[in-house]
N, C-alpha and C positions, 0 to 999 in steps of 0.2 A: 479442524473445522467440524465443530457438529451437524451432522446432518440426519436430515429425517424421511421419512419415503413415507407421500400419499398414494393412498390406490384413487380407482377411481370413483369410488363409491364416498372417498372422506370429502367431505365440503365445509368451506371458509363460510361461518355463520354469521347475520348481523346482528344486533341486539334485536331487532325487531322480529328475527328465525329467519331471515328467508336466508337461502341457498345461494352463494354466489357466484361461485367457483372453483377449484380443485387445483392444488399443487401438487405434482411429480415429484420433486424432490425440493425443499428448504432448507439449507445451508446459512448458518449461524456462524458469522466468527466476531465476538465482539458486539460491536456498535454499526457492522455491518451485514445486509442480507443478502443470500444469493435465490434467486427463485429461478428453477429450474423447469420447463416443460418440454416431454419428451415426445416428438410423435415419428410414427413408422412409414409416413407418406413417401412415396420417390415421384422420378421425374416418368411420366406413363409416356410409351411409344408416339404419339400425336407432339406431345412437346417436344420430343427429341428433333421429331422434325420439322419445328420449326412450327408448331401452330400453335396463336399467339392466346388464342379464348382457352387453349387445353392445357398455358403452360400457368395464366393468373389460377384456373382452376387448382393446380397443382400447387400454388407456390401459399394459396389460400390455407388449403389445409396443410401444409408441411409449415408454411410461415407464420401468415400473418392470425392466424387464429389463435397459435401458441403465443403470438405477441400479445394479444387480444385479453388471453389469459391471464399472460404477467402482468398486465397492467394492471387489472382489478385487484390482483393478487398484491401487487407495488404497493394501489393505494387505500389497503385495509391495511396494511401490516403499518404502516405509517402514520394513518390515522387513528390507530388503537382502541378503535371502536367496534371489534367483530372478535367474535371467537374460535379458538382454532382444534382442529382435533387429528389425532394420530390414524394410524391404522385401525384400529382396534377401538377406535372410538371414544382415548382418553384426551379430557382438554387438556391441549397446549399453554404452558403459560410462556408467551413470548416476552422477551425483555421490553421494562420501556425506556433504555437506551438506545434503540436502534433509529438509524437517525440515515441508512440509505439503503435501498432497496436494487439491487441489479438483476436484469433482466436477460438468462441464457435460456435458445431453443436448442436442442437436442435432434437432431433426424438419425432414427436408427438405419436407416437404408442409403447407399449410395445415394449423391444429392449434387451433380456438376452445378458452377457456377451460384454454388450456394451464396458464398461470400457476395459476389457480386450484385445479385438479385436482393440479398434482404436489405441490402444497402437503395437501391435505385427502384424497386417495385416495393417496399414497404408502407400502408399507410400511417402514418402519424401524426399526432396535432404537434405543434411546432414548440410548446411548450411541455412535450413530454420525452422521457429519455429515450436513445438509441438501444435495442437488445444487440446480446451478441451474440449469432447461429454457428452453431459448430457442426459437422459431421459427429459421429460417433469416432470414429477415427480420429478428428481432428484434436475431440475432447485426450482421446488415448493420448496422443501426441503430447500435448499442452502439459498432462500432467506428466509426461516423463519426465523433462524439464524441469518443471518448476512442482517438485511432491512439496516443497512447504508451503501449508495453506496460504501463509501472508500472502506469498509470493506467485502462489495461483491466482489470490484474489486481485491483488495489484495490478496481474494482468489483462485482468478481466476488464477493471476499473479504469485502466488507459486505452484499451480497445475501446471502450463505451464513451471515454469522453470525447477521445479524438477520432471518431469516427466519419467526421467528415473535414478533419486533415490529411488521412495518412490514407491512400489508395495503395489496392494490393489484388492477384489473381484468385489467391487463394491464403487461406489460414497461416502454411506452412509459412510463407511470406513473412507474414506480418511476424510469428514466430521468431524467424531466424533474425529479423532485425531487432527485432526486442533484446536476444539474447546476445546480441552484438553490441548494441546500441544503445539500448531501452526506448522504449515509444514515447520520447519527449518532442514536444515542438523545440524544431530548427531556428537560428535568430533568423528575421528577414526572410521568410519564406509562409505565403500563405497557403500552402497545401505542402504536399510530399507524395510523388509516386514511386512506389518502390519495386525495385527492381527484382526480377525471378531469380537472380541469382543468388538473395540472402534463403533463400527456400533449398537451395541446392547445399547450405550450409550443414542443413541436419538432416539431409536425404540418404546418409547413408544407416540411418534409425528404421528408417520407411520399411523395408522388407524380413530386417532383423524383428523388428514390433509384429509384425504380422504373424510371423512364424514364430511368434512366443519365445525366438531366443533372446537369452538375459546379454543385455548391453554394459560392460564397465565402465565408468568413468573417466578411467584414468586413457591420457591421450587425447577426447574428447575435449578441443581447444573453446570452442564455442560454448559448453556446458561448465569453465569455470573458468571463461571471460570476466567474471566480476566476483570472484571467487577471496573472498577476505574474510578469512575461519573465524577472527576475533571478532569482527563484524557482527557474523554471523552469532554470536555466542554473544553479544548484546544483545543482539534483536532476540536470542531464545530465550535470555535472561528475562526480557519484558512480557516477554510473550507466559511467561510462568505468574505474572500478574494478576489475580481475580481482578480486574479492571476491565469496563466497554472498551474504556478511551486509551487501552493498547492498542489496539488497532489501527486508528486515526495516529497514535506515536509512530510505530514501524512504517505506515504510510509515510510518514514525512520524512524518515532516514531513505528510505526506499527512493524518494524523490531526488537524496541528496547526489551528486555524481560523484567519481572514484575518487578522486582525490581528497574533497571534503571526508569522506566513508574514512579513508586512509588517515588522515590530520588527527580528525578527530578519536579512533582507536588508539593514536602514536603520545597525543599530550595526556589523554587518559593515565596510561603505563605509566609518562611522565610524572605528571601530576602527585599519583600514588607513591612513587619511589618516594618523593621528595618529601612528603609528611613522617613517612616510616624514617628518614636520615634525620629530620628536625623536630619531631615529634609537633609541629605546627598544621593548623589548620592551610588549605590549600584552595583557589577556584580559579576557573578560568570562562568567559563567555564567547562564544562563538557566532557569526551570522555566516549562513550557509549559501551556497550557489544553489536555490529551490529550484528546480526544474518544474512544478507547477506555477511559478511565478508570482507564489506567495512571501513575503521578507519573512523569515523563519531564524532561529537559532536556539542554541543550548549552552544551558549551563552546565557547571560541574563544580561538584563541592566535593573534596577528600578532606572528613572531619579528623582532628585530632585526637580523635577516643571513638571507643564501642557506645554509645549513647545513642540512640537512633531517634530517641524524641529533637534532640539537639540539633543532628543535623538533620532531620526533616523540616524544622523551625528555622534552619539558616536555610537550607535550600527555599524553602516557600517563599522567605523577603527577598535575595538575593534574585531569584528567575521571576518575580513579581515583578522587580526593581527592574530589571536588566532587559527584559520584553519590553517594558513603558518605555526606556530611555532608548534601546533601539528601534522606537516603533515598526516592531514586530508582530505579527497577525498571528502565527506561530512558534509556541515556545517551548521547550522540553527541559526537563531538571534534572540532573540525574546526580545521586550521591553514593559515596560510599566511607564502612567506618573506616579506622584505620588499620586493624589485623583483619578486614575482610578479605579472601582470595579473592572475591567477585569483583567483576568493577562495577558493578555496581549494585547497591544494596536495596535503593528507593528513587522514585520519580515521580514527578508532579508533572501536567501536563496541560498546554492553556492556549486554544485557537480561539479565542475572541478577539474579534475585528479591534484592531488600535483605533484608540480615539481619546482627544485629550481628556483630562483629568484633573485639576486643579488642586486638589487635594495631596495625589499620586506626584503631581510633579514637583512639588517641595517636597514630600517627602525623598522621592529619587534624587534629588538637585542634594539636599543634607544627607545622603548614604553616600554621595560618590563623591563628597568631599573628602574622605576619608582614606587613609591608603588600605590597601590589603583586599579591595573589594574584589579584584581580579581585573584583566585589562581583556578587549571585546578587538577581535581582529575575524577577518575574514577565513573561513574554511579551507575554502579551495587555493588559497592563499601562503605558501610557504613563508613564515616567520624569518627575517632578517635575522643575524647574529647582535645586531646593534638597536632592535627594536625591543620595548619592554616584555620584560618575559607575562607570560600569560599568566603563572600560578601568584601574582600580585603581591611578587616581591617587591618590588620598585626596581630592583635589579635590572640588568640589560641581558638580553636571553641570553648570552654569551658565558655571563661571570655568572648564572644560575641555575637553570634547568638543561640549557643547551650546551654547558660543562663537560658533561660525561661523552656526548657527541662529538666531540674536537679531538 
């Protein structure tokens, strides 16, 4: 994640010069922003005990003003009509892909009841987003956890949307369920309070962190609960992308649950073995269990040669095709040649809202008339032995990819 540090002398300019505002630190990853303001206010002795005019006083300048901030901060960056500058007084040229803006306060000082307060004494107009306030500590925390940016950001990004689902005491909380769990809404449930015990999951961090001693991994059940290396070595794969819309891609695998993550890594390997034995082209389409509740899924093409114009040209019609025909709002492509080690080589990427097409849908109706196109089954979904195999043999997964398996 790139980031930048304002002091407080740099100010967000409009065209018109005037002075807006001032960011602490701006965090770039992608198609995503993070806008950070840090202030050093604590809780003054009148609040602690309880007095109610000393504690809004306090929670002003440690909160809502830093909210205050972000927001202005939010919507110039957004708007792309202001100019920005460094330290040092060079302009900024911000991308004009960025397309969301997130909103973290920072209190460098001890801060009880932070969590709670910025949630129920925050002002806000009802059409603008939740920030999310951390302690300094909490921030420390957070990033132990989760050091890959994605994976920082993600969670930044689910704190903020579901922030008035999921109830919690404090940070640690909300932490330890994430890392258990991930912060998805529950089916059939309109909120979630969560319990102090998922907080006591990584409290044995708490004193080791403070006293600078270095934590291993290994042991650490909660710290690779979700723990899938191949996974992981897609999403870096993507991540190595000059592309925004990496970001928006790893968010949507991010989204996916273990199983789908699992499947989906499993027919990959598949897939590619089976081109290297037949020297034939290979795909399979996927719809995913989204846990933000978008119809989502992905292709996959293993070309029959090093040609990368070729199969960038089959994967675009094919994840074209295969998003329309599942109407899909979310779609991901991903290829690879055939002596690639990687699995994957290239990717296309398409969150536009589904809506019919007339055109598109004869065209889709005349591509999947044809065999070989590849067969579209559920993620989270274990494949039958007697169900068609996915890499669009016509075969029965049995007598062809699911062979070596038996």
């Amino acid at each position: 994640m790139n980031c930048g540090t304002f002091t407080d002398e740099q100010k967000i300019i409009t065209k018109k010069g005037t002075d807006d505002t001032d960011i602490d630190v701006l965090c770039i990853l992608g198609s995503k922003a993070l806008c950070v303001q840090v202030k050093s206010k604590k809780l003054t002795e009148f609040s602690k005990k309880g007095s109610f005019s000393h504690l809004q006083t306090d929670f002003k300048g440690a909160v809502q003003d830093a909210y205050e901030q972000g927001i202005v901060s939010r919507s110039k960056i957004l708007a792309k009509e202001s100019k920005f500058y460094d330290e040092n007084g060079n302009l900024i040229e911000l991308s004009e892909s960025i397309d969301e803006v997130y909103i973290m306060g920072v209190t460098s000082e001890n801060y009880p009841s932070l969590t709670h307060q910025a949630h129920t004494l925050l002002e806000k107009k009802s059409n603008e987003p939740f920030p999310l306030f951390l302690t300094v500590f909490d921030l420390e925390l957070v990033s132990h956890y989760l050091k890959n940016p994605y994976d920082f950001l993600y969670y930044v990004r689910q704190r903020i949307d579901l922030m008035d689902y999921f109830k919690a005491d404090n940070e640690m909380i909300y932490l330890g369920y994430h890392l258990e769990n991930k912060l998805w809404k529950l089916p059939n449930n309109d909120f979630v309070s969560l319990d102090n015990d998922f907080g006591g999951a990584i409290d044995r961090n708490y004193y080791p962190l403070r006293l600078g001693v270095d934590i291993t991994d290994e042991g650490d059940s909660i710290k690779n609960r979700w723990k899938n290396e191949d996974f992981d070595i897609l999403c870096n794969l993507l991540a190595k992308a000059n592309e925004p819309k990496v970001t928006d891609a790893i968010f949507t695998l991010l989204d996916w649950d273990g199983p789908s993550r699992d499947n989906l890594i499993k027919y990959i390997r598949q897939i590619k073995t089976q081109t290297i034995q037949d020297n034939k082209w290979h795909n399979f389409s996927m719809l995913s269990n989204n846990k933000k509740g978008a119809n989502s899924g992905v292709t996959y093409v293993s070309w029959e040669n090093d040609n990368p114009n070729e199969l960038l040209d089959r994967l675009l019609t094919l994840s074209k095709a295969r998003k329309y025909k599942s109407k899909g709002d979310i779609w991901i492509g991903f290829g690879s040649l055939r002596n690639s080690p990687r699995m994957i080589d290239t990717f296309v990427f398409n969150n536009h809202k589904w809506q019919f097409d007339k055109d598109l849908e004869e065209t889709t109706n005349n591509l999947f008339k044809n065999k070989g196109q590849g067969t579209v089954f559920n993620l989270d979904k274990k494949i039958g032995r007697n169900d068609k195999c996915y890499c669009g043999s016509g075969l029965k997964y049995k007598k062809c990819c699911g062979k070596e398996r038996q």
